[in-house]
C-alpha positions in Angstrom: 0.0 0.0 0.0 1.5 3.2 -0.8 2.1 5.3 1.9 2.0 9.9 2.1 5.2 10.6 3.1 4.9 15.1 2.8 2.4 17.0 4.4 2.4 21.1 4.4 3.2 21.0 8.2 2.7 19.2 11.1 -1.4 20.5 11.2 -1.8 17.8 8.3 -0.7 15.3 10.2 -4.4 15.0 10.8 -5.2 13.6 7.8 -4.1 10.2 8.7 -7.1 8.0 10.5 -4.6 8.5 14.2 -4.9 12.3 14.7 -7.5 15.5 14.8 -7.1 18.9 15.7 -8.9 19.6 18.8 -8.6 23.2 20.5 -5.7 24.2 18.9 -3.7 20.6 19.8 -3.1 18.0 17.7 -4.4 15.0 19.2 -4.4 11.1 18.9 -6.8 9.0 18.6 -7.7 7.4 22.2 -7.5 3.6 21.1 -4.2 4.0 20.2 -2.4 4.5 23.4 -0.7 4.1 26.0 2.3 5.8 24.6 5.6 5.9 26.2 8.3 8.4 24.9 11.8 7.4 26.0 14.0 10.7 24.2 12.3 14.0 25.2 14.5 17.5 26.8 13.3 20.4 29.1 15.7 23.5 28.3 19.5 23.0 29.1 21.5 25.4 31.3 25.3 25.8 31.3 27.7 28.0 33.1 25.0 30.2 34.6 22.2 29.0 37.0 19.5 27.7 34.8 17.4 30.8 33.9 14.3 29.0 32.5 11.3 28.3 34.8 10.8 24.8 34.2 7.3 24.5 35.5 6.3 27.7 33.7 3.0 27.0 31.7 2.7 29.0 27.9 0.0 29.1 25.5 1.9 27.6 22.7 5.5 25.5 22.4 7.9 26.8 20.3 9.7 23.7 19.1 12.7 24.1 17.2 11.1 22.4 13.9 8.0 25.0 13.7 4.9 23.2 13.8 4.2 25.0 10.7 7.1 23.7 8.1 6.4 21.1 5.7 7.7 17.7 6.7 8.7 14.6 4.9 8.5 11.8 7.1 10.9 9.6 4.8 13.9 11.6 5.3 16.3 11.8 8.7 13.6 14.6 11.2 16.8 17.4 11.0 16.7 17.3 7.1 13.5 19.1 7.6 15.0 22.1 9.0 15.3 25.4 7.1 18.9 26.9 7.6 16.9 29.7 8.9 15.7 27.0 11.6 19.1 25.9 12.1 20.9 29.2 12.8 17.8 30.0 15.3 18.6 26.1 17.0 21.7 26.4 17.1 21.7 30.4 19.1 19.1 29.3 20.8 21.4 26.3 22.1 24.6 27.7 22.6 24.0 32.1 24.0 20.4 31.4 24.5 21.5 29.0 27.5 22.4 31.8 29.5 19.5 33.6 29.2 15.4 33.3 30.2 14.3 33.9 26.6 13.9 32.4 23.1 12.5 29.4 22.1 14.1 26.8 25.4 11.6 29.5 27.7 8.5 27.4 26.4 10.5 23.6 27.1 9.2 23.6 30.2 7.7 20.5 32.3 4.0 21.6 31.8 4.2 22.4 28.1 5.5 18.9 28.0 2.9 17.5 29.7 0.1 19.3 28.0 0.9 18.2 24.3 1.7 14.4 25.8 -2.2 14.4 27.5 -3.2 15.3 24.0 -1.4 12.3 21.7 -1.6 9.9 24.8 1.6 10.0 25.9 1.1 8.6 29.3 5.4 8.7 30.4 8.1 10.9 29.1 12.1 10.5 30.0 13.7 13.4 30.1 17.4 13.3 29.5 19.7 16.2 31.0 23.3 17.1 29.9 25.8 17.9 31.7 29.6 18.9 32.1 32.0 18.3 34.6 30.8 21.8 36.1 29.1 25.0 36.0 25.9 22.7 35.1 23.2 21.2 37.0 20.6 19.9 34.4 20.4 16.5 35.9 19.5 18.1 39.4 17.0 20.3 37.5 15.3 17.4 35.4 15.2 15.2 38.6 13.4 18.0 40.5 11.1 18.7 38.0 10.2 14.7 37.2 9.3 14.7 40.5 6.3 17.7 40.5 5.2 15.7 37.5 3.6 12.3 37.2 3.8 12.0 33.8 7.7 12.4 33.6 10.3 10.4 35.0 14.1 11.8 34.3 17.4 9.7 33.9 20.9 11.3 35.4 24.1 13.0 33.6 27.4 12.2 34.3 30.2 13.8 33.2 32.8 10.8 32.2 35.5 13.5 33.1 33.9 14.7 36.3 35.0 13.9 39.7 33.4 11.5 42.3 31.5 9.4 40.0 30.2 7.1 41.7 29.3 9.7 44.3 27.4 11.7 41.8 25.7 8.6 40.4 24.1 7.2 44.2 23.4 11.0 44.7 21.2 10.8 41.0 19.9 8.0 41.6 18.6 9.2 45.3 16.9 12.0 43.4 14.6 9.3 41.4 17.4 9.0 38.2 16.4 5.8 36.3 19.6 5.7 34.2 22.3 7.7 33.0 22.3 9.8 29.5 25.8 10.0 27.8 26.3 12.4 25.0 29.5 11.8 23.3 28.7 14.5 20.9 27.8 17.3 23.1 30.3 15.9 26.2 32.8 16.0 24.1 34.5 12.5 25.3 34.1 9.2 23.1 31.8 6.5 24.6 34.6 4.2 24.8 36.7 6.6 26.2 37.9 4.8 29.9 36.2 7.5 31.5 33.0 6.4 30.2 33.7 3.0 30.9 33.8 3.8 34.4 30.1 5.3 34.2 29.1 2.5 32.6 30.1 0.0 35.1 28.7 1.9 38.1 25.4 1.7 36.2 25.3 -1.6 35.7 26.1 -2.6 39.3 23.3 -0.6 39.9 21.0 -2.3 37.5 20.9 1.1 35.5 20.5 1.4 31.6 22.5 3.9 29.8 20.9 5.9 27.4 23.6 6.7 24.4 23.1 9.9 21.6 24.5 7.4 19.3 25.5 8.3 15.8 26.1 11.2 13.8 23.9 13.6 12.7 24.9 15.9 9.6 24.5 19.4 11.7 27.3 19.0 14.0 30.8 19.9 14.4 33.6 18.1 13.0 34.9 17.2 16.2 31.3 16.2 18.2 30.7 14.3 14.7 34.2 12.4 15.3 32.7 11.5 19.0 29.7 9.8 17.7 31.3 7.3 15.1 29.7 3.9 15.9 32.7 1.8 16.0 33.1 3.7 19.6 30.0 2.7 20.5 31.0 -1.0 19.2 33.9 -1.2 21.1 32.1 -0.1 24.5 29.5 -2.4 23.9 32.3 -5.1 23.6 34.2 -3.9 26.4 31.0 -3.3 28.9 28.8 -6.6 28.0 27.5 -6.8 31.9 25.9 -3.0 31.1 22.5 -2.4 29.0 22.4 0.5 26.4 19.9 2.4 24.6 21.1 3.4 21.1 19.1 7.1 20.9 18.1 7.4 17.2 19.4 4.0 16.5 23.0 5.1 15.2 21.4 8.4 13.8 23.2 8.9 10.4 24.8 5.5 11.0 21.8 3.5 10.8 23.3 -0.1 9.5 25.8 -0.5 11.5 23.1 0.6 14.8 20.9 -1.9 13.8 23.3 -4.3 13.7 24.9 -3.6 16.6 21.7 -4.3 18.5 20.9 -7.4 16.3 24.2 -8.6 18.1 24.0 -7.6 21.5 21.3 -8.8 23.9 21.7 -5.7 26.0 21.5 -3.0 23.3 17.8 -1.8 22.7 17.2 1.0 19.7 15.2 4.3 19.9 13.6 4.9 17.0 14.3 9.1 17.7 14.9 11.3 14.4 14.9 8.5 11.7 12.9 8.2 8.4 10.1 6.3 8.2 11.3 3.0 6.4 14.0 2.9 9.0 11.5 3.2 11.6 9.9 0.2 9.6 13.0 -1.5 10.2 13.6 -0.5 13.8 10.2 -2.0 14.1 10.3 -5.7 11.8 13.8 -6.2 12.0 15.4 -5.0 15.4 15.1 -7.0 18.5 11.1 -7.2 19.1 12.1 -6.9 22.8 14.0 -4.0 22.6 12.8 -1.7 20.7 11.4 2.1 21.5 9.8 4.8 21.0 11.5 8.7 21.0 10.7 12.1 19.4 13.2 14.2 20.6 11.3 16.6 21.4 11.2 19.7 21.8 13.1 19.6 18.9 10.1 18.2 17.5 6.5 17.8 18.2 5.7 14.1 19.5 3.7 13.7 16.7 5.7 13.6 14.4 7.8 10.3 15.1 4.6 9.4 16.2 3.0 9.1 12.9 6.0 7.1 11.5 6.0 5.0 14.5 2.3 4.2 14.1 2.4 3.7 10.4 5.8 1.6 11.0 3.6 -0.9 12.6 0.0 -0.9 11.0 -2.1 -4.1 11.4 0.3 -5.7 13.9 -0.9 -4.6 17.3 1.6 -6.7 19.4 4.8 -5.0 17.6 3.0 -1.8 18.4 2.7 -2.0 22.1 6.2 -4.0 22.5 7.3 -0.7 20.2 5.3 2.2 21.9 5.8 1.5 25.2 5.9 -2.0 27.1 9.3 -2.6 25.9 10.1 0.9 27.7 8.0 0.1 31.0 9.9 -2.8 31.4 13.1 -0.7 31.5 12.7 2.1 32.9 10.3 0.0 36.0 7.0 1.5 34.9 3.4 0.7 36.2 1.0 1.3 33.2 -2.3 0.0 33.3 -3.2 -2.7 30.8 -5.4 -0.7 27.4 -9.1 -1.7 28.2 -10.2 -5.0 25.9 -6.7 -5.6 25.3 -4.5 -8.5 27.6 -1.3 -8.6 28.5 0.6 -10.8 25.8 1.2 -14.5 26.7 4.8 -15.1 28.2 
């Protein structure tokens, strides 16, 4: 069956049978759900106390893919961007942090919340950054996860930070449910010995580690040299008593993600960012038990991966659940009630 792939903007997302419009939202069907997104940010602070109000409510988000630019589903989410778009994402990432203003004041916990209620999102992860100092973002995730229901946060850990397994029990204390590494943005290779370290703390503490794994195409040279998969190969090798998450499933890098996972019984893929017949493939051909559901945002709007995710895995309601979000519960140790009608499937 052929398949849309372009729509004007993400408003015509509604023309496929999952969504509608509703009060200014863009919604999902009901029956769909539950939905559990594993990649999602508030706004980032560095060097300067966080400015942002992260429980501050606004009438609209102001993701950094407008809601109102044409999309092509097929193509990696960032190809989407203008380089107007990109200039304003990348400001708005690097001076912006210092301030209260631009487009991070509207990634706050509530605006999150508010366009998950809509699409049935029932349990977002946020995933903080951090450097060895003059940031706190994992501190300010936790704090907020915890005035939310809906959101659950994972820790950052520096790998050249001090006291890391210090910092790690104090995370974890604060409600962490894993660690996010960031090789590109970190600056330190995820097999770097350093990382290593993290990775073994987390797994004596039965923690996953969520990986940005893979370049991208709108990075520097040198973040871009950080995120080659054969480092993430060689950690995997190194670390096999630790379980990853590969966020956006190797990213530009796809192949050698999937494969890495196809390998590995503790490597799960995030479908975050990729093109719809990769998503198809995250979905038929990755790992049925260990595959996930991200959107990144608020880079983008859930709905978005949403749509490739649900038309990834039309007419086979088991992939879809495993996919959307009981593979996720059973990571992260969530308690989602079962869909009415619909049974748990047989062990």
């Amino acid at each position: 069956m052929s398949v849309r792939t372009e729509y004007p903007s993400n408003w015509a997302l509604a023309e496929l049978p999952y969504f509608d419009v509703v009060d200014g939202l863009l919604t999902c069907d009901p029956a769909i759900g539950p939905v559990v997104d594993v990649h999602t940010h508030l706004a980032l602070g560095f060097v300067r106390k966080l400015a942002v109000d992260l429980q501050a409510r606004h009438h609209r988000v102001e993701h950094y893919l407008p809601v109102e630019r044409a999309l092509d589903l097929e193509v990696y989410a960032n190809c989407n961007f203008s380089p107007a778009d990109l200039r304003r994402l990348k400001r708005d990432l690097s001076l912006g942090s210092l301030t209260a203003g631009g487009m991070r004041a509207t990634h706050t916990a509530p605006n999150l919340a508010r366009e998950m209620a809509a699409l049935g999102v029932v349990s977002s992860v946020l995933l903080p950054i951090d450097f060895p100092i003059l940031s706190r973002n994992a501190e300010n995730y936790l704090e907020a996860a915890a005035r939310h229901d809906v959101l659950i946060s994972l820790g950052s850990i520096h790998p050249l930070a001090r006291g890391i397994e210090a910092r790690l029990d104090r995370q974890v204390a604060a409600g962490a449910r894993g660690v996010k590494i960031h090789p590109a943005v970190q600056l330190v290779p995820p097999d770097h010995p350093r990382a290593l370290r993290i990775y073994r703390a987390c797994a004596a503490r039965g923690l996953p580690i969520l990986w940005h794994c893979g370049p991208v195409g709108i990075e520097g040279a040198l973040s871009r040299k950080m995120c080659q998969l054969y480092h993430y190969e060689r950690a995997v090798d190194l670390c096999p008593e630790a379980t990853f998450v590969l966020g956006h499933s190797g990213a530009l890098q796809f192949e050698r993600g999937l494969a890495l996972a196809q390998r590995h019984e503790n490597v799960y893929l995030e479908s975050s960012s990729q093109g719809l017949t990769n998503v198809r493939r995250i979905a038929e051909e990755g790992p049925p038990d260990r595959i996930m559901f991200g959107s990144d945002w608020p880079f983008y709007h859930q709905a978005l991966p949403l749509a490739k995710a649900l038309l990834a895995t039309e007419g086979e309601p088991a992939r879809r659940e495993a996919f959307l979000w009981r593979n996720a519960a059973r990571l992260f140790g969530l308690t989602i009630a079962e869909p009415a009608g619909r049974a748990p499937p047989s062990k």
